[in-house]
Chimera marker file (.cmm) of the C-alpha trace (Angstrom):
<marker_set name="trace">
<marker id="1" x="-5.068" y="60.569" z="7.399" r="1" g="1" b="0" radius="0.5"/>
<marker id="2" x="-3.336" y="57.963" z="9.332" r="1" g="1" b="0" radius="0.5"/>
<marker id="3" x="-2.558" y="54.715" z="8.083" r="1" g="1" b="0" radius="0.5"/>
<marker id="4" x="-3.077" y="51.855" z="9.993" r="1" g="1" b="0" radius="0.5"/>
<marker id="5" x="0.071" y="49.017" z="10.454" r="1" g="1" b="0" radius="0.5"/>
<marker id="6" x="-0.339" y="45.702" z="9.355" r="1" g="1" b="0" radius="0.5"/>
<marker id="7" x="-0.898" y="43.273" z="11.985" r="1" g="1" b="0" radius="0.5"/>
<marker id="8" x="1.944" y="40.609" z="12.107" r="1" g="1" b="0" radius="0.5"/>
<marker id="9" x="0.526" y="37.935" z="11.072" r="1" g="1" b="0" radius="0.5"/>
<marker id="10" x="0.204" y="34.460" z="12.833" r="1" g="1" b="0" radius="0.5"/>
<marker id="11" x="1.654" y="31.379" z="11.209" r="1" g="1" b="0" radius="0.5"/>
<marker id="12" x="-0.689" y="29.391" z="8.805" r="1" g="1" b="0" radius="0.5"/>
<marker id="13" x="-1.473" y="25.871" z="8.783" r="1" g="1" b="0" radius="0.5"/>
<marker id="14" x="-3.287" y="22.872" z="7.106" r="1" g="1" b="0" radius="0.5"/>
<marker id="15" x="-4.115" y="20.320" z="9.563" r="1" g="1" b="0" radius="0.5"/>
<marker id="16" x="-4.883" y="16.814" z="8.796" r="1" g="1" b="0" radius="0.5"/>
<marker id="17" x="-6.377" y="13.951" z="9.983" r="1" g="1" b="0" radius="0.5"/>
<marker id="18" x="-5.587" y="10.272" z="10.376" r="1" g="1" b="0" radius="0.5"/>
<marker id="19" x="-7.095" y="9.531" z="7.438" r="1" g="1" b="0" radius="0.5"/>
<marker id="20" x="-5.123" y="11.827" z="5.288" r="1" g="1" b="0" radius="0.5"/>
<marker id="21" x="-7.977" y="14.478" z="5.205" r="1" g="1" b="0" radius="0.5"/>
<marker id="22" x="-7.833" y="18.067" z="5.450" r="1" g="1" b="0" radius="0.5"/>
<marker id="23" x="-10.345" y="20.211" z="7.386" r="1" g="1" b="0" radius="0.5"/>
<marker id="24" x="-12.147" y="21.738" z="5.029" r="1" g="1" b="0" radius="0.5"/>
<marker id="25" x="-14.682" y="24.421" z="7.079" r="1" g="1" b="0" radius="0.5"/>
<marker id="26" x="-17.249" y="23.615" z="9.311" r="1" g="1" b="0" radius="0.5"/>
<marker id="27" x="-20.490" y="21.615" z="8.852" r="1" g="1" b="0" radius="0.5"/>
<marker id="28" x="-24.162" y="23.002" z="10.237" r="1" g="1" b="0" radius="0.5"/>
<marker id="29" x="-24.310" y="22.033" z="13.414" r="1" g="1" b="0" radius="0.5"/>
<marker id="30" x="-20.414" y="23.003" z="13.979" r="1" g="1" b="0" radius="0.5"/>
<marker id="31" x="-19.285" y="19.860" z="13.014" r="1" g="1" b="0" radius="0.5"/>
<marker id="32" x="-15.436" y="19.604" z="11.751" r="1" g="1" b="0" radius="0.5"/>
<marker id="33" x="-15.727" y="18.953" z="7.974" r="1" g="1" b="0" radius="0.5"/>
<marker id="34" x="-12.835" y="16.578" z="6.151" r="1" g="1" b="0" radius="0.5"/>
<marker id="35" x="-11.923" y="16.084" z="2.832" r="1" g="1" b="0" radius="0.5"/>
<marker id="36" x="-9.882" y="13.866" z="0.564" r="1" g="1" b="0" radius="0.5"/>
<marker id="37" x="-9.198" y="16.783" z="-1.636" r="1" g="1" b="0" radius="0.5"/>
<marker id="38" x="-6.511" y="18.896" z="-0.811" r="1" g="1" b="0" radius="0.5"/>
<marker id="39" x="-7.461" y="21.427" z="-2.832" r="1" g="1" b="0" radius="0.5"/>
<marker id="40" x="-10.248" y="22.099" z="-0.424" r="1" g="1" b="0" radius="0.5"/>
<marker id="41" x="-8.141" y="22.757" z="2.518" r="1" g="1" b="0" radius="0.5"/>
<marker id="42" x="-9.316" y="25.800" z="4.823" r="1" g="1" b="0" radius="0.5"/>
<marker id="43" x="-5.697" y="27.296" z="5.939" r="1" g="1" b="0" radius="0.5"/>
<marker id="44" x="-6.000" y="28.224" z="9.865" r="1" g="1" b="0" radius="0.5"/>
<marker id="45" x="-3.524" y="30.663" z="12.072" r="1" g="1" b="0" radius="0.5"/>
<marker id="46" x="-2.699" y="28.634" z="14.909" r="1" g="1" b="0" radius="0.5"/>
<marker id="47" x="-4.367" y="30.527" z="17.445" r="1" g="1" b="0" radius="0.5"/>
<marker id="48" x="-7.457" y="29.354" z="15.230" r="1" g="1" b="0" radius="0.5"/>
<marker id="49" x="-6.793" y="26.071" z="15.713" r="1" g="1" b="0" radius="0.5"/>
<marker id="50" x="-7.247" y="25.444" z="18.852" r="1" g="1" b="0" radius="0.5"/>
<marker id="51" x="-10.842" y="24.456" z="19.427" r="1" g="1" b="0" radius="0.5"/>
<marker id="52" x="-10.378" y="21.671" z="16.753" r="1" g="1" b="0" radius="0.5"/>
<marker id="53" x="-6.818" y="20.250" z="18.478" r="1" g="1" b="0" radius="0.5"/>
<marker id="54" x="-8.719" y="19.821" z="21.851" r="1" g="1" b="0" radius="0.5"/>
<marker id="55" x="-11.837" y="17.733" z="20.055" r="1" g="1" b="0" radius="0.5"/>
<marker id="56" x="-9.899" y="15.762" z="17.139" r="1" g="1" b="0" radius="0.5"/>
<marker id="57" x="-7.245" y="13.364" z="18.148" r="1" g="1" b="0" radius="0.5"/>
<marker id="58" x="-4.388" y="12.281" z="15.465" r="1" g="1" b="0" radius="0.5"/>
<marker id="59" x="-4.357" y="15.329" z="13.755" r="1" g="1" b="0" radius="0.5"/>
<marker id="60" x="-1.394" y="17.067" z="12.060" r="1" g="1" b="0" radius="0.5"/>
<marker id="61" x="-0.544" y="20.300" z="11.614" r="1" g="1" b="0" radius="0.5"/>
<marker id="62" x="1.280" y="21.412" z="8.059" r="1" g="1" b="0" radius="0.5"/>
<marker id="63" x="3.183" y="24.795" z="8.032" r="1" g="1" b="0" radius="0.5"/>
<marker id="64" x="1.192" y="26.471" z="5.115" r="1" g="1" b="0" radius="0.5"/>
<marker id="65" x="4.545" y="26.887" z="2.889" r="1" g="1" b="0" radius="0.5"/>
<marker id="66" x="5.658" y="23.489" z="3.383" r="1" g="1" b="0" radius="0.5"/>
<marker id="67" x="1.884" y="22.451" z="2.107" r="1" g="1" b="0" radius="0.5"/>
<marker id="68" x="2.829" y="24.343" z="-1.584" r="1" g="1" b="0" radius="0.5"/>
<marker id="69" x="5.772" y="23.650" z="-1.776" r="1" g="1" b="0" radius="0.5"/>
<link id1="1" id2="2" r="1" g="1" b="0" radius="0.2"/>
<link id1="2" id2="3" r="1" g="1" b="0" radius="0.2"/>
<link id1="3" id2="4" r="1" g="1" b="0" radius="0.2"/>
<link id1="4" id2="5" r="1" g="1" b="0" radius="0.2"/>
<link id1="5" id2="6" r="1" g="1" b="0" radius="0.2"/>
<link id1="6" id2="7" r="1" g="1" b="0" radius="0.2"/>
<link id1="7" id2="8" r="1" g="1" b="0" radius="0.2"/>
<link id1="8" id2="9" r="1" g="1" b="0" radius="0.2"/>
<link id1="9" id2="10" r="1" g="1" b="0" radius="0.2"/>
<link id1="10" id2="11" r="1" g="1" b="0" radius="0.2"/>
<link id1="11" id2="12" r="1" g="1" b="0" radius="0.2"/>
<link id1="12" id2="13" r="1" g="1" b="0" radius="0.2"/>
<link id1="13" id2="14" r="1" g="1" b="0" radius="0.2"/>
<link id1="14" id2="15" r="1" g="1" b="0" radius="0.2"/>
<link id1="15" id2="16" r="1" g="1" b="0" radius="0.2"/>
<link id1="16" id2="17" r="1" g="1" b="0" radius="0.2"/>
<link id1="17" id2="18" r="1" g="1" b="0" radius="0.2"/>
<link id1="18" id2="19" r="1" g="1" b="0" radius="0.2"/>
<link id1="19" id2="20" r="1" g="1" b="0" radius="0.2"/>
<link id1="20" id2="21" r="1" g="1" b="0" radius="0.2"/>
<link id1="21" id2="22" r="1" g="1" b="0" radius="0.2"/>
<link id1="22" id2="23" r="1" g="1" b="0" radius="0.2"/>
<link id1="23" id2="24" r="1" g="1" b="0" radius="0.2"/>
<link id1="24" id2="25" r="1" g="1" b="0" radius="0.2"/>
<link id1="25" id2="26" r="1" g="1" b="0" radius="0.2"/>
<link id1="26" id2="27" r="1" g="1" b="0" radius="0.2"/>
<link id1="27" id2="28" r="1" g="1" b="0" radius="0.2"/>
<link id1="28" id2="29" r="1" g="1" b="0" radius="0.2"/>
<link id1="29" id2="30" r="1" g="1" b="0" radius="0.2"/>
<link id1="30" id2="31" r="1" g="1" b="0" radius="0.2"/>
<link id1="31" id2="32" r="1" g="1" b="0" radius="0.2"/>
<link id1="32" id2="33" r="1" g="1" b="0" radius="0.2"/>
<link id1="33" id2="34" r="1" g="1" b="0" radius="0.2"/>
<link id1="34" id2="35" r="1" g="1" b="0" radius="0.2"/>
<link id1="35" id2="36" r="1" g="1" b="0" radius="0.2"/>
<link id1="36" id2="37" r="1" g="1" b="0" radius="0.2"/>
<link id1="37" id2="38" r="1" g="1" b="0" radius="0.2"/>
<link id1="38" id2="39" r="1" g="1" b="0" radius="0.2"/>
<link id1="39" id2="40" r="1" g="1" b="0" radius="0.2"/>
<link id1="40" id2="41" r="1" g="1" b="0" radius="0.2"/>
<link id1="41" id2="42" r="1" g="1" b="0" radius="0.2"/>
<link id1="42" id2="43" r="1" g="1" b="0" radius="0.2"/>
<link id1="43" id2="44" r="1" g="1" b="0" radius="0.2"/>
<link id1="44" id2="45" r="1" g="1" b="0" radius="0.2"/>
<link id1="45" id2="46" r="1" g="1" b="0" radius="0.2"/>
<link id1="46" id2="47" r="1" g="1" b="0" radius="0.2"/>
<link id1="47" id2="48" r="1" g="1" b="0" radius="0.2"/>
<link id1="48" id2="49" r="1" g="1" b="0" radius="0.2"/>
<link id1="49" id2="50" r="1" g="1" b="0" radius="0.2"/>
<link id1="50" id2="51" r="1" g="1" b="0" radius="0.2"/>
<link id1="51" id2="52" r="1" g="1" b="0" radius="0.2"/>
<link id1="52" id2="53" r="1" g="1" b="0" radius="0.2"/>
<link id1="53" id2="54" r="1" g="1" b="0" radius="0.2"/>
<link id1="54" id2="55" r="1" g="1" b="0" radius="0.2"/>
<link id1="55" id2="56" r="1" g="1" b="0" radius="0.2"/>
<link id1="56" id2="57" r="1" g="1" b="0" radius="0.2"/>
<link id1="57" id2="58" r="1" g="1" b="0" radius="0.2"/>
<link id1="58" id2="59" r="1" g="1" b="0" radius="0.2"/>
<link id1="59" id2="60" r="1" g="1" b="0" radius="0.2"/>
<link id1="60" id2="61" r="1" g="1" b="0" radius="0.2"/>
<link id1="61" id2="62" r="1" g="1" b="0" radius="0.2"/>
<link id1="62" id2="63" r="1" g="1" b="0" radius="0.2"/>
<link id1="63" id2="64" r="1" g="1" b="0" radius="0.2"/>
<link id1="64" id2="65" r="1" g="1" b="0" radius="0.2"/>
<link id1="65" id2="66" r="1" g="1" b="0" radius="0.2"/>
<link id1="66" id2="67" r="1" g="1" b="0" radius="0.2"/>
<link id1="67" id2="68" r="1" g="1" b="0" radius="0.2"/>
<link id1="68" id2="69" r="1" g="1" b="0" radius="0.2"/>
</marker_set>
């Protein structure tokens, strides 16, 4: 049996709006969802992010390690 190799994976990130809100996961409808607690941040790869950097202007993006740390 073979094993398969991890995938590298991409760099993680919280991204937050101009209102000091993370994204949180998406609404019905496909609408961006925020909230005021961080604890409910959705951490995103970058390549993930993209869709959401095109519709959403003054938005941050926080490295996932600086976020804990």
């Amino acid at each position: 049996m073979k094993r398969k190799q991890k995938e590298s994976k991409e760099q993680e990130f919280i991204i937050m709006n101009e209102y000091n809100e993370v994204f949180s996961g998406l609404k019905n409808g496909g609408k961006f969802k925020w909230s005021s607690d961080w604890n409910e941040a959705k951490p995103l790869e970058y390549s993930n992010t993209t869709f959401i950097r095109m519709l959403t202007k003054n938005i941050e993006l926080i490295k996932i390690e600086d976020f804990y740390n």
